[in-house]
N, C-alpha and C positions, 0 to 999 in steps of 0.2 A: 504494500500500500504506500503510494506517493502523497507525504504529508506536504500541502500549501496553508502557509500561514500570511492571512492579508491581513496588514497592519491600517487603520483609517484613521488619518489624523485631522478629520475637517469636521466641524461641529456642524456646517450646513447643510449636512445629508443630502435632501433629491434638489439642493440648489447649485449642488459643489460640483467644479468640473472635475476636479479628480478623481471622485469618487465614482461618479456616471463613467469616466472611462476606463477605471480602474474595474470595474465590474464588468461591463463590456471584455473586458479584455480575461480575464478569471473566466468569462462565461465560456469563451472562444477556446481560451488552452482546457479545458475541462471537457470540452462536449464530448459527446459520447464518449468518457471513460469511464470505466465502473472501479476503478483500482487508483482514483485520486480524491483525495478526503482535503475538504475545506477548511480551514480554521477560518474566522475574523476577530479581531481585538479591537472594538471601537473603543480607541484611550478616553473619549468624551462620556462611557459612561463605567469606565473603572476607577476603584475608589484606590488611585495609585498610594504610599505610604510617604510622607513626607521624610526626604532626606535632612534632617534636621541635627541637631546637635547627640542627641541620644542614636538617632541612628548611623552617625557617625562612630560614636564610641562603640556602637554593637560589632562595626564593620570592623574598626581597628584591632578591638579583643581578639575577635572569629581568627584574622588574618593571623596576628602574632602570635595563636597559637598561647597567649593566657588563660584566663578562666573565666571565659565569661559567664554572666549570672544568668539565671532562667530567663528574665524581661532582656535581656539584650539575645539569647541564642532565639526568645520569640520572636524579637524586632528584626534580625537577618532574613531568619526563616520566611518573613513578608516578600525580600528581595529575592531570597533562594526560589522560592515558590513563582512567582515571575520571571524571574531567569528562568525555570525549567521550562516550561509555556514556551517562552521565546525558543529557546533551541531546539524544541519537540518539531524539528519541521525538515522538508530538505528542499524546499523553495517558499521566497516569503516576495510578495507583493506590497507596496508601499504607496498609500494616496498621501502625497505631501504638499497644499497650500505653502504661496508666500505669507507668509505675515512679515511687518516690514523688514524687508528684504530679508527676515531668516526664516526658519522654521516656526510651528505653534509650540508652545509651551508646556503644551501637555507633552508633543513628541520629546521634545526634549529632558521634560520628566520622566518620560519612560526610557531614555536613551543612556538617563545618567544611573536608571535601576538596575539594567541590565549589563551596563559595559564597566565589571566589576574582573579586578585581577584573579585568576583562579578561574574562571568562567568564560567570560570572551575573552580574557587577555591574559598574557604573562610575560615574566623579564625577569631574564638573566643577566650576569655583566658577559656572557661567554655569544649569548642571539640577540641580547636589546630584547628590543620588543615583539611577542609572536602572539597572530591573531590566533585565539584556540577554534575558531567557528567557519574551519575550512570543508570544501566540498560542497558549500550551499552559493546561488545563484541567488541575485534578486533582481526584479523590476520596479523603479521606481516611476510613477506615474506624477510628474512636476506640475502644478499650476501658478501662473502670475497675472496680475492684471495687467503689466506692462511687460515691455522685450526688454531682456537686457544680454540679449546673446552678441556675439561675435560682431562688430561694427556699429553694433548703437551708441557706443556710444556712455553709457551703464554700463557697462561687464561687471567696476568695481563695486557695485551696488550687491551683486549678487551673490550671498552671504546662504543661501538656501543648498542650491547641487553642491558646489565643493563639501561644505561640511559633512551632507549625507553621504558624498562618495569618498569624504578620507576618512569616517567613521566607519561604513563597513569593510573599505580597506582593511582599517586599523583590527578591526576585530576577523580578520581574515575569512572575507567571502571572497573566493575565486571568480567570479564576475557577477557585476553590475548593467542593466540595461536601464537605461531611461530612454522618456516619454516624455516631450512638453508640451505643455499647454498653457500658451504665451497670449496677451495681449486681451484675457478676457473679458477685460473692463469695456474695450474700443470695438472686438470683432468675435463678442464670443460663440458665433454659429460656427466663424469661417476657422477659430481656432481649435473648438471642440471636433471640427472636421479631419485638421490634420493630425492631431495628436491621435484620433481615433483610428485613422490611417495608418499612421505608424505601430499603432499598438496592436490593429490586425495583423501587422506584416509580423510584428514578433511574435501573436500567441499562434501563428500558423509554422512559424520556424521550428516552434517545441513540441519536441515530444515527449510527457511526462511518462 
């Protein structure tokens, strides 16, 4: 069984373009297979756990191998238990909205639960840094209300793709596809067209 885990990071559900294409696009790589199982994670209605001061100190204990007390190995265990979630998969789909010029803040809350040393990541002084979450593939499905691709102009504005593509880098996914969907404030039929375009050309590529 082919585990897909789609990640939704837009609260505006059937208003959001990434979500509409992002689904579209899940709909297309899925069809008739009977041996690919769904997940969805809409971060908009999970009660994530604040990374706060305590659950810093739960994190630091666990790691160094001290003794943490029952209320801190509790407070990990929130982080452990969504980490598992997250890596239960072997391809993850990603609807990611600009908010200005970076990510939502929910994703980002859940980016900073999961991308935990020992889990997605580790370092040696002998390899640096090694992503542990190799052999997984992801499609990211981008939305903006404006262009800020190659020649406009803006590149430096665009605070959103790099980050998500040197984060699953970093946490070692073997590749990354994106999808954008550019300019949907000013043309968003003629943008949901090409992004939707593009997103057929890739769920026709895959074979799960």
């Amino acid at each position: 069984m082919k585990k897909v885990l789609y990640i939704e990071a837009s609260p505006r559900k059937e208003r959001s373009h990434s979500i509409k294409i992002a689904k579209e696009y899940i709909a297309k790589v899925t069809e008739n297979k009977s041996d690919v199982e769904v997940k969805t994670i809409d971060l908009w209605s999970m009660n994530l756990p604040e990374f706060d001061g305590d659950m810093m100190d739960a994190k630091y204990a666990t790691i160094a191998g001290s003794d943490p007390t029952d209320g801190q190995k509790s407070e990990w265990g929130k982080v452990k238990n969504i980490f598992d979630e997250f890596a239960d998969a072997d391809y993850y789909v990603f609807s990611v909205p600009m908010w200005n010029f970076n990510i939502p803040y929910k994703l980002k809350h859940y980016i900073d639960i999961v991308t935990q040393p020992g889990m997605s990541w580790s370092f040696t002084p002998e390899e640096g840094y090694k992503g542990l979450m190799s052999g997984r593939t992801a499609t990211v499905i981008y939305a903006s209300g404006d262009g800020y691709g190659e020649g406009t102009g803006f590149e430096s504005y665009d605070l959103q793709k790099p980050y998500i593509e040197l984060w699953l880098a970093f946490i070692g996914f073997d590749k990354v596809e994106k999808v954008i969907a550019d300019r949907t404030l000013f043309e968003p039929e003629e943008s949901e067209k090409r992004a939707s375009d593009v997103a057929q050309k890739l769920a026709n590529s895959h074979s799960l």
